[in-house]
TILOTI-288238 format. One record per residue (C-alpha): residue number from 1; x, y negated, z negated. Coordinates in pm, 1 decimal, decimal comma. Each point is the difference from the previous one (the first is absolute). Layout:
BEGIN
    nr          u          v          w
   NUM          X          Y          Z
...
% end
This chain:
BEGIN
    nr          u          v          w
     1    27864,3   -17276,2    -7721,0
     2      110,4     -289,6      206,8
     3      339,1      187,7       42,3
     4     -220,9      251,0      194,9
     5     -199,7     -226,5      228,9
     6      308,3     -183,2      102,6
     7      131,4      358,5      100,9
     8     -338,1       42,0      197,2
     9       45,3     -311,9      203,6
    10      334,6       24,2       63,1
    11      -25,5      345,8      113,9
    12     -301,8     -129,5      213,0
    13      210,7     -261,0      136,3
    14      274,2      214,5      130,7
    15     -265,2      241,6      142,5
    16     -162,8     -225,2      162,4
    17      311,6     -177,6      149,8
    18      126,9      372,6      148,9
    19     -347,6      -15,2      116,5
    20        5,8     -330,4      155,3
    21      389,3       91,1      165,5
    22     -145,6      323,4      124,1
    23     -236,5     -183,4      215,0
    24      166,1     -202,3      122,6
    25      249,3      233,5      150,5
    26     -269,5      215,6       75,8
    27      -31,9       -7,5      436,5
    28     -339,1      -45,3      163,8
    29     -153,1      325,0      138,2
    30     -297,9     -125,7      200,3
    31     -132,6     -329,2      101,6
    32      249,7     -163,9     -244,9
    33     -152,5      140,9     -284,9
    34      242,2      166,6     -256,6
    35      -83,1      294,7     -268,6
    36      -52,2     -188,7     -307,3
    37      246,9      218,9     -208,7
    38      -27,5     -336,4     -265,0
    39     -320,1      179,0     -105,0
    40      203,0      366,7      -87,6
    41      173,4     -281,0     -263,6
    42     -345,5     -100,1     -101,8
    43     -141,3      331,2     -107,5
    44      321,4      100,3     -147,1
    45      -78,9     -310,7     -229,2
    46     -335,5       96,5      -71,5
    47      102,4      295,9     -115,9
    48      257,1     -136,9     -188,8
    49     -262,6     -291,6     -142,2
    50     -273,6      279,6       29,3
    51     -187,1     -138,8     -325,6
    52       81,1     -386,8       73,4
    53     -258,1      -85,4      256,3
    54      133,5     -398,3        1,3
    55      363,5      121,9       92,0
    56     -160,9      218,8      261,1
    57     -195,3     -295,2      153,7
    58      274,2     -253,6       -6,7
    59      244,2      248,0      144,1
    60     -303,3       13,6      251,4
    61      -16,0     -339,6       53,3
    62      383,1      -55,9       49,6
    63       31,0      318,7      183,6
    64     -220,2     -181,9      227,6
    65      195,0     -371,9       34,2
    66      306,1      212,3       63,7
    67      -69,5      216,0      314,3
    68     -240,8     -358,9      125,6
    69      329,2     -130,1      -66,9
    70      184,7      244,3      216,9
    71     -315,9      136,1      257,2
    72      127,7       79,3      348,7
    73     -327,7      -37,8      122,1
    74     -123,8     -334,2      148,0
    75     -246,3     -192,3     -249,6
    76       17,8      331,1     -240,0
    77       51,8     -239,0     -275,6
    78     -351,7        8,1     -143,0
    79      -83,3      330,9      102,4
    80      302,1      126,6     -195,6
    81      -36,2     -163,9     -319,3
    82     -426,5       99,7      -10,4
    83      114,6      379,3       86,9
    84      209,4      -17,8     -315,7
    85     -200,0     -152,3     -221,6
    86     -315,8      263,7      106,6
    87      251,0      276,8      -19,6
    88       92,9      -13,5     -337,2
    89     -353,6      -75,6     -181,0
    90     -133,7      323,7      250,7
    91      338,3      219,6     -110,8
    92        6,7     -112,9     -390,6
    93     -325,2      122,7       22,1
    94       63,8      358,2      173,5
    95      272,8       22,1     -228,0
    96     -189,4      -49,3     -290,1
    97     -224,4      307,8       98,0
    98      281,5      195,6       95,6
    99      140,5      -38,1     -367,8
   100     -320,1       59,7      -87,0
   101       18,7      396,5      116,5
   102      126,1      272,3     -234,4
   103      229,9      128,2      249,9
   104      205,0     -274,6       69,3
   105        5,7     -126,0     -368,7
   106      163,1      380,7      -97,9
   107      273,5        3,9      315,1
   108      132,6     -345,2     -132,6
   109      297,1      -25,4      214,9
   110     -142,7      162,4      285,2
   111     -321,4     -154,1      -39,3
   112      168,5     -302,5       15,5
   113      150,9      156,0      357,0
   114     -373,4       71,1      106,0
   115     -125,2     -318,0      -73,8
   116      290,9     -195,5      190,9
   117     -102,0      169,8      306,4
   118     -350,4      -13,6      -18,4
   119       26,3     -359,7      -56,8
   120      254,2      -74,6      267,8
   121     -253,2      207,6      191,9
   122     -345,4     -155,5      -39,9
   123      181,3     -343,4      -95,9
   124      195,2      -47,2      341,1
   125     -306,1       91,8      196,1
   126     -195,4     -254,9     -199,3
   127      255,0     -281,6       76,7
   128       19,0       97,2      367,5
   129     -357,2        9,4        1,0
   130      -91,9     -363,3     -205,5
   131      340,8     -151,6      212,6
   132     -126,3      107,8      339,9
   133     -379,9     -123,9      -28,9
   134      149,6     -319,0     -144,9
   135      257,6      -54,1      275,5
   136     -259,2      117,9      257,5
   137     -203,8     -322,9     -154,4
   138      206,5     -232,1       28,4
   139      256,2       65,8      222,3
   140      -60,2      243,0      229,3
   141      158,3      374,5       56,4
   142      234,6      101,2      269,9
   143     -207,1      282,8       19,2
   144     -363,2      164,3     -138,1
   145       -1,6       67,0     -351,0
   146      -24,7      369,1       44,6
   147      317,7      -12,3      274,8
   148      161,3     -194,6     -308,0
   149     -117,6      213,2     -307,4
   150      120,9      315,3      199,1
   151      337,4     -117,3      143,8
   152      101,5     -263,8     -270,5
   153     -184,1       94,9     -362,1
   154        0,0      411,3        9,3
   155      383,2        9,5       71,4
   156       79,9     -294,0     -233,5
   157     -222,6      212,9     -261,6
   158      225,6      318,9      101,3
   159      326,5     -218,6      -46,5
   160     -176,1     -172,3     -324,5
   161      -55,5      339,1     -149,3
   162      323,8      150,4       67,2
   163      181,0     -300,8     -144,6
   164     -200,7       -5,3     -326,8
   165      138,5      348,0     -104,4
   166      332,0     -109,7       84,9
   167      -46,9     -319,4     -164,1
   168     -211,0      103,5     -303,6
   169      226,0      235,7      -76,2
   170      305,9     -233,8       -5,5
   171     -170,5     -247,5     -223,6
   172      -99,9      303,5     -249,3
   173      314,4      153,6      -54,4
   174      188,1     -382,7       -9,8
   175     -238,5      -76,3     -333,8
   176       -1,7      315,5     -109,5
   177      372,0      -52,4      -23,4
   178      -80,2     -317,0     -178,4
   179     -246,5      112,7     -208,9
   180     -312,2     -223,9      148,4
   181     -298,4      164,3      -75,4
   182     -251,8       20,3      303,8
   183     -303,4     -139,6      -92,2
% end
């Protein structure tokens, strides 16, 4: 058992450092604001954790210290770690249901294909959402929230999604070639 858990966090680890290197190299698109493509890592772990709710949060939570660690955006500290930390409890959540439905419980791998994108979907709009009003709070925005959620969160949710497959994929076949069992 403890054999296992030490697999969990080191895979976690690794994820989340691709995640963390991703952003960072990641260029600004608008208002120095950069898709978040740290959070494509962080539903691919939820996935991966799907039934471990406290590896989901601190994955969250770390998720969150990373890209505060590594924001482009001036005083996005904060606002970057809160987005996080909202993200995941809202997306473990969605998740949940969505392993809840027949449908997606029968496809199993490409359930597991729906639910990456759906999440990636509702979950980068969420953080774009909860990082915006926060910056706008405390900080200020270059520009209105709506100029910002249409030039800066619908294409980083377009790049977000497209990376996920790409990504999700990758990390499914590497442990299915080492026999890791998802979830």
């Amino acid at each position: 058992m403890r054999n296992s858990k030490t697999k969990k966090m080191i895979l976690n680890a690794i994820l989340l450092g691709i995640g963390l290197i991703l952003h960072q190299i990641f260029p600004a698109i608008g208002g120095g604001i950069t898709p978040d493509i740290s959070l494509v890592m962080l539903f691919c772990i939820m996935i991966i954790n799907k039934n471990d709710y406290k590896s989901c949060l601190i994955a969250g939570i770390i998720s969150g210290i990373f890209a505060a660690m590594t924001t482009k955006f001036p005083g996005g500290q904060i606002p970057n770690f809160v987005d996080k930390v909202v993200t995941v409890n809202i997306m473990y959540l969605v998740m949940k249901f969505m392993y809840l439905s027949p449908v997606i419980e029968k496809m199993n791998k490409k359930g597991n294909q729906i639910v990456i994108v759906v999440m990636t979907f509702i979950g980068t709009i969420i953080s774009g959402i909860v990082f915006l009003s926060i910056a706008s709070a405390m900080v200020g925005l270059p520009a209105s929230l709506m100029q910002l959620f249409v030039a800066v969160v619908l294409p980083a949710t377009v790049i977000n999604i497209i990376t996920s497959i790409i990504l999700y994929n990758i990390i499914a076949l590497s442990l299915k070639r080492t026999s890791y069992q998802i979830g």
